[in-house]
Steps between C-alpha positions, in 0.01 A plus 500: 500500500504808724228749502618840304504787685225774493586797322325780698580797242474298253113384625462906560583639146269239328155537761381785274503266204401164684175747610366698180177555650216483321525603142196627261344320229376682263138403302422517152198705466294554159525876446210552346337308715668737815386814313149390466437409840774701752455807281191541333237235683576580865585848443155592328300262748692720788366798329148409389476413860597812592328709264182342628530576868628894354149555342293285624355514827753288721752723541284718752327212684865313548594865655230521694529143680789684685305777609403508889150621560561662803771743362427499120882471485688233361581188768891517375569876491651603807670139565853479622524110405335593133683817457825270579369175288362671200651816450878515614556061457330516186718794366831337658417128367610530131839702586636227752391186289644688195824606670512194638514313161716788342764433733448122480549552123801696522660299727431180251800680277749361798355254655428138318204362664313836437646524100235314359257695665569842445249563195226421696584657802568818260195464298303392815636856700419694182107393480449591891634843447356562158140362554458786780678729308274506223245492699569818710563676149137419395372623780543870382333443213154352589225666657326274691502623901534350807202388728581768752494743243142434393216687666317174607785459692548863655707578223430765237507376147138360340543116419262504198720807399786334563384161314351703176816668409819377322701209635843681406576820698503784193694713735713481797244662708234239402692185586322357820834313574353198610464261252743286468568414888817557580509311820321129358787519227721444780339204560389357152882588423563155648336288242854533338612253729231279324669551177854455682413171625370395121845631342648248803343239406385423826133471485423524875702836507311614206126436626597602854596854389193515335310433829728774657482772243130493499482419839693836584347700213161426657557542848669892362193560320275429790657686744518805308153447397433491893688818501256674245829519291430355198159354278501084471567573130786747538709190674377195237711790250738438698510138481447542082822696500737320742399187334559630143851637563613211719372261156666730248815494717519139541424435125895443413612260725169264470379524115672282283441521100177266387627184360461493125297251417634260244 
């Protein structure tokens, strides 16, 4: 029997099928069991934490580790490499990993390997631009100051004045504009890749963008603390917010309905 020939166009129009790529699995996860950890365990630990360092006294001494005795200036305030890494990468991150995904989304309406992606790549661009969004919203209406501001600091405003008034800004003029940080949201914006991962089903994806969100978030929030930018607790907000709108985002495509029991 002779061989058949090879069909070349015919091999062509069917690679895109005989290659799918890698397609998502997605868990079943309890809901109430999501809700009571990813949005009401880890977000209150986040912000007990916080609230802690805010009135207690390890917000200052944190600040002050990145003071240089010489000067009395912070270390990171007139760095180029800082400036670049925490201030300007930080505020660029979340808009290029969330374009990035939007477009990957968008293009999953045309192209087949992507279709079966495209709600987490949407969902997954929505919680990096909404976590900072929120979070630069809330920062007009807190009071809380930045460590430059503070006269221990060479700034002007009294820190026991500062800590003894209201946590919510009653006016516009109040609002110290610095709690949240804007810049570690950036960074803890990431941890949506840790819930992307999970709605994959691939587990190493999952606990690897856990590692990276945090990973970044903290490196954001030490470099502006470096920079006299921000308070230790103003960026663990941060972290309390990103990670509670990346969870609430993510809820549809991993909770399932409790099985009933029988």
């Amino acid at each position: 029997m002779q061989d058949q020939p090879l069909d070349i166009a015919h091999v062509r129009l069917a690679w895109p099928r005989a290659l799918p790529g890698p397609v998502p699995h997605p868990p079943k996860v309890d809901l109430r069991a999501y809700v009571a950890v990813h949005l009401v365990l880890v977000p209150l630990a986040l912000a007990a934490l916080a609230w802690q360092l805010e009135y207690g006294a390890l917000d200052m001494a944190i600040s002050r580790l990145f003071i240089d005795p010489s000067t009395h200036d912070f270390v990171g305030r007139d760095s180029t490499w800082l400036e670049v890494l925490g201030h300007q990468a930080a505020r660029g991150l979340p808009f290029l990993v969330g374009g990035l995904a939007f477009a990957a989304g968008i293009a999953g309406t045309g192209i087949e390997q992507l279709r079966r992606w495209t709600a987490i790549l949407l969902v997954l661009g929505s919680a990096m631009l909404l976590g900072p969004l929120v979070v630069n919203l809330l920062r007009g209406l807190t009071t809380q100051h930045c460590p430059i501001d503070v006269l221990a600091f060479g700034g002007v405003v009294d820190y026991a004045a500062d800590q003894s008034g209201p946590f919510w800004a009653q006016a516009t003029q109040s609002a110290g504009r610095c709690l949240p940080s804007g810049h570690a949201s950036g960074g803890y914006a990431l941890v949506s890749l840790y819930f992307a991962g999970w709605a994959a089903g691939r587990p190493a994806w999952r606990w690897a963008g856990l590692a990276f969100g945090l990973g970044a978030g903290l490196v954001f929030s030490a470099v502006r603390i470096a920079q006299g930018a921000h308070f230790a607790s103003a960026t663990l907000w941060s972290a309390a917010i990103a990670w509670t709108v990346c969870a609430a985002l993510f809820l549809p495509l991993l909770c399932r309905r409790p099985i009933a029991s029988t």
